[in-house]
C-alpha positions in Angstrom: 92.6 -34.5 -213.3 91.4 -37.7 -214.0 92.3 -38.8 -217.7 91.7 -42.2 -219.0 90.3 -45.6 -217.5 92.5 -48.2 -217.3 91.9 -51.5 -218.9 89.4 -53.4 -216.9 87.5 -57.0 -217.7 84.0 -55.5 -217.3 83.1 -52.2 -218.4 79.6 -51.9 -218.3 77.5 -49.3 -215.8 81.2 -47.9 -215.3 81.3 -45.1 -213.0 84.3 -42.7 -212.9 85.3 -41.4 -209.2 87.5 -38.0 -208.7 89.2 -39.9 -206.0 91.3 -41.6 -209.3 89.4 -44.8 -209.3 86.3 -46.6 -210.8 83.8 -48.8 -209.7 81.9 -50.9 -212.3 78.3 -51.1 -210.9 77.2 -54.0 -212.7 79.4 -56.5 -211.1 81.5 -54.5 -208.4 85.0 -54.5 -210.1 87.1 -51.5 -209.2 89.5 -50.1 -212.2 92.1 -48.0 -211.1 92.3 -44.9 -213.5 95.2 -42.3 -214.8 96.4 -39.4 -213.2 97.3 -36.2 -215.2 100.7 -37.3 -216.2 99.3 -40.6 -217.2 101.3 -42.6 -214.9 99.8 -44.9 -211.7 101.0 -44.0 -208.3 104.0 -45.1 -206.8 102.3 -47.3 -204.2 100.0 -49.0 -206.9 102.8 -50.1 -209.0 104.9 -51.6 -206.5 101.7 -53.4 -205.4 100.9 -54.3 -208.6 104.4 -55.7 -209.2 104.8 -57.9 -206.1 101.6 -59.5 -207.1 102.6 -60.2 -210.4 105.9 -61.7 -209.1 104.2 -63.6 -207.0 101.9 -65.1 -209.5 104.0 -65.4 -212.5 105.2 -68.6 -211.0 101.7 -70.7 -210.8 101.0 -73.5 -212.7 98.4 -73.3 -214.9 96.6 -75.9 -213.6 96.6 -75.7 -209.9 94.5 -75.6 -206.8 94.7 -73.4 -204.0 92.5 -72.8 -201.1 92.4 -72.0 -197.4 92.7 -75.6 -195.7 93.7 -77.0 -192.4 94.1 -81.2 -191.5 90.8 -81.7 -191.7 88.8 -79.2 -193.8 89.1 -77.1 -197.0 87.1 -73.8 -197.3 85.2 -73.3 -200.2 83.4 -69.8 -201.2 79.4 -69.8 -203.1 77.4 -67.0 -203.2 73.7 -67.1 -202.6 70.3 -64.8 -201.7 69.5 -63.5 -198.4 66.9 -66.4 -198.1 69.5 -69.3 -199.0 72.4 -67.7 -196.7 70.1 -67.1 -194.0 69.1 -70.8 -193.1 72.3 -72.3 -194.1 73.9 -70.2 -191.1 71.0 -70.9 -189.0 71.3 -74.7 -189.6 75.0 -75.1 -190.5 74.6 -76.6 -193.8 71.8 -75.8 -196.4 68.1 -76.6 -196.2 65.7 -77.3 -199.0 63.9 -75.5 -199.6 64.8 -72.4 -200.5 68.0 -74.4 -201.5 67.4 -76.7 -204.3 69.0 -79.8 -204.2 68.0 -80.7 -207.9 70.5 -78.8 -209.5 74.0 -78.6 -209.9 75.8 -76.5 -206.9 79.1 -74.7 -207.7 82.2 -74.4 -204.9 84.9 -72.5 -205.5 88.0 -72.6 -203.0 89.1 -69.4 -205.2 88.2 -66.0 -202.7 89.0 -63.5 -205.8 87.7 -65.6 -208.2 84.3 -65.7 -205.7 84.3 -61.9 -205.7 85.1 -62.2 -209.6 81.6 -63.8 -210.0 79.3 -62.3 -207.3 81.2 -58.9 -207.7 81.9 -58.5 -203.9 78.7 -59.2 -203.7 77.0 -56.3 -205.1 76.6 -58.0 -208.5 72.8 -59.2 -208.2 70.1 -60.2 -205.2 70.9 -63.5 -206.3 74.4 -63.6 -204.8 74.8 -60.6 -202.7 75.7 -62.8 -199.4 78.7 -64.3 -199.8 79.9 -67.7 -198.1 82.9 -69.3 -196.6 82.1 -73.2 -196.5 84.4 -75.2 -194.8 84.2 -79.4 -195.8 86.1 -82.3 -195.1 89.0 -82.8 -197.2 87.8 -86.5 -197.7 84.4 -85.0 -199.2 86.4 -82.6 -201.6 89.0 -85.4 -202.7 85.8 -88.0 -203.5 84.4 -85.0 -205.7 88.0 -84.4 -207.1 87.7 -88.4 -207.7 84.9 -88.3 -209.5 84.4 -86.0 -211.8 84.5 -85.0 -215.3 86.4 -81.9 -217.4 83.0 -79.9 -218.4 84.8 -79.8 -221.8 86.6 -82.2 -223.7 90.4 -82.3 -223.8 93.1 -83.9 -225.3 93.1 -86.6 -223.0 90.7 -89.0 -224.0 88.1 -89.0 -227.4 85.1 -86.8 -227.2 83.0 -89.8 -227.1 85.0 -91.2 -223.6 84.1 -87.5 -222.5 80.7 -87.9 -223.1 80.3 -91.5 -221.5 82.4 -90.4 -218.6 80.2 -87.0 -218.1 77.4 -88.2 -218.1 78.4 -91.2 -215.3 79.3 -88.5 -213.4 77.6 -86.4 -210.6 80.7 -83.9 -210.4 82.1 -81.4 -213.1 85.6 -80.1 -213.0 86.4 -76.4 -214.5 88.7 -74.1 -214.8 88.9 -70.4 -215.3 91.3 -68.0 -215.1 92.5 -66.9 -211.8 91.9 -62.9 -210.7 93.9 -60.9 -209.1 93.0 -58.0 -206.4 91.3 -55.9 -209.1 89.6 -59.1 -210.9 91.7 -58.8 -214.0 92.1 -62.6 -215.7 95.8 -64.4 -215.1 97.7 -66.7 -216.8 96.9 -69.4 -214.0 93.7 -70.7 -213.4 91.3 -71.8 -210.9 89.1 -74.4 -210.2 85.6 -74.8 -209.8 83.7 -77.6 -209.1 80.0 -78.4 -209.9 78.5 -81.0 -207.1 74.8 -82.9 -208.9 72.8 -85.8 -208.0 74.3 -87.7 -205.2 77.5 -85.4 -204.8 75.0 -82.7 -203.4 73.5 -84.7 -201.1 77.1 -85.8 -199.7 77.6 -82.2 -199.9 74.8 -81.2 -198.1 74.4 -83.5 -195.5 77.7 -85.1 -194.8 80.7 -82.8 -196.1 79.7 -79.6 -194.6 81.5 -78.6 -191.4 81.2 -74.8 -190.8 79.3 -71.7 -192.7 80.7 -68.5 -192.5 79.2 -65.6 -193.7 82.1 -63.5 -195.6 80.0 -60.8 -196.9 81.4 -57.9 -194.8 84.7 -58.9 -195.6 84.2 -58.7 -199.1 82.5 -55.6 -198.5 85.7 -53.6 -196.3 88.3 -55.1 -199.3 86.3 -53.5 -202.3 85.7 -50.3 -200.0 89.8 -50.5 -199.6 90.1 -51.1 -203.2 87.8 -48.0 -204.1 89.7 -45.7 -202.2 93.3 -46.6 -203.3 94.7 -48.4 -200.6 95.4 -51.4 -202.6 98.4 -52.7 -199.8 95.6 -52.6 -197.1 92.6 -54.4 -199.3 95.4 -57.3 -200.0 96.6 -57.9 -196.4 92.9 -58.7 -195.9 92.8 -61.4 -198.3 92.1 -65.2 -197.3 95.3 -66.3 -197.3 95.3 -69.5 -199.9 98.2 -72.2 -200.5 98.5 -75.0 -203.1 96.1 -78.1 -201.8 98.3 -81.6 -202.0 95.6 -83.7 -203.7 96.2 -87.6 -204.8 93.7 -86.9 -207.7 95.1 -83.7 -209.0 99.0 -83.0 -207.9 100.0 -79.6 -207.3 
């Protein structure tokens, strides 16, 4: 008998499954819910737990991403239309992609799913994409850009010269973990404007991937319990050495 949701980020359009779960379909997020006795199973505890572990040792501050020698893989999410010529050409083509305005990459797979909601969130992002660019491209955006929010660092007015020089924006948002629930540690995203789309675009892109189905199988694992499973299948993600931002 199921009881009571457990606590989940997103709770809108939630939908409560006898199989013990719940899938929030406004943005794909699967909540894991109470049994009878009020307890999780066995399996998702011990799941749960290693993961923690595992995380409870992350800077706050640090980036990690699938990467080889040569190239980092960065996730976006985009429209049937967008995703369709970008793996037709190997890069993207505008239009439908508009090179006017600021592009976000994220090297973050679960924080990808965070926003698209494996890809079931909207028709605006329901293919998702694995992008794979030079590791000299991502260090000159890493170079130069700017905090999209003033810290303690510098005055709010050396923020505001050194933002608007810029043609990258740095952010970071908490990290999620298998079931999109915020961490401690967070992740970085990366906003690409002005000339640092058109490096993006036409120089730093290597490979397109489309990812979708993958999302797709992990968040079918994840609503049917088998938590162990939907984790193996992750991208596997390790802290990236960069000269501009130490790990």
């Amino acid at each position: 008998m199921i009881r009571t949701p457990a606590r989940c980020t997103d709770t809108d359009g939630l939908q409560r499954r006898s199989s013990g779960h719940a899938q929030d379909s406004k943005n794909g997020a699967v909540c894991v819910v109470l049994t009878h006795a009020g307890t999780r199973p066995a399996f998702y505890k011990k799941t749960m737990q290693d993961h923690s572990q595992a995380t409870s040792i992350i800077p706050e501050r640090q980036i990690r991403a699938s990467y080889d020698d040569a190239t980092i893989r960065v996730y976006q999410a985009y429209s049937d239309e967008i995703a369709d010529t970008a793996l037709t050409n190997g890069t993207f083509i505008s239009p439908p992609f508009k090179m006017e305005r600021m592009t976000w990459i994220k090297p973050s797979f679960l924080w990808m799913m965070y926003r698209a909601g494996w890809g079931f969130k909207d028709t605006g992002q329901q293919r998702i994409l694995a992008i794979d660019i030079s590791r000299a491209g991502f260090e000159w955006a890493l170079e130069h850009g700017c905090l999209s929010h003033a810290d303690a660092s510098m005055s709010k007015d050396e923020w505001s010269a050194k933002k608007d020089a810029s043609p990258v924006r740095i952010q970071w948002d908490p990290e999620r973990d298998l079931l999109l629930r915020p961490q401690a540690h967070r992740a970085i995203q990366i906003g690409l404007s002005k000339k640092a789309v058109e490096l993006y675009v036409y120089q730093w892109i290597t490979r397109v991937v489309d990812v979708t189905p993958l999302a797709h199988s992990i968040h079918a694992l994840l609503a049917h319990g088998k938590f162990e499973e939907a984790r193996h299948m992750l991208p596997q993600e390790k802290p990236y050495p960069s000269v501009f931002h130490p790990s």
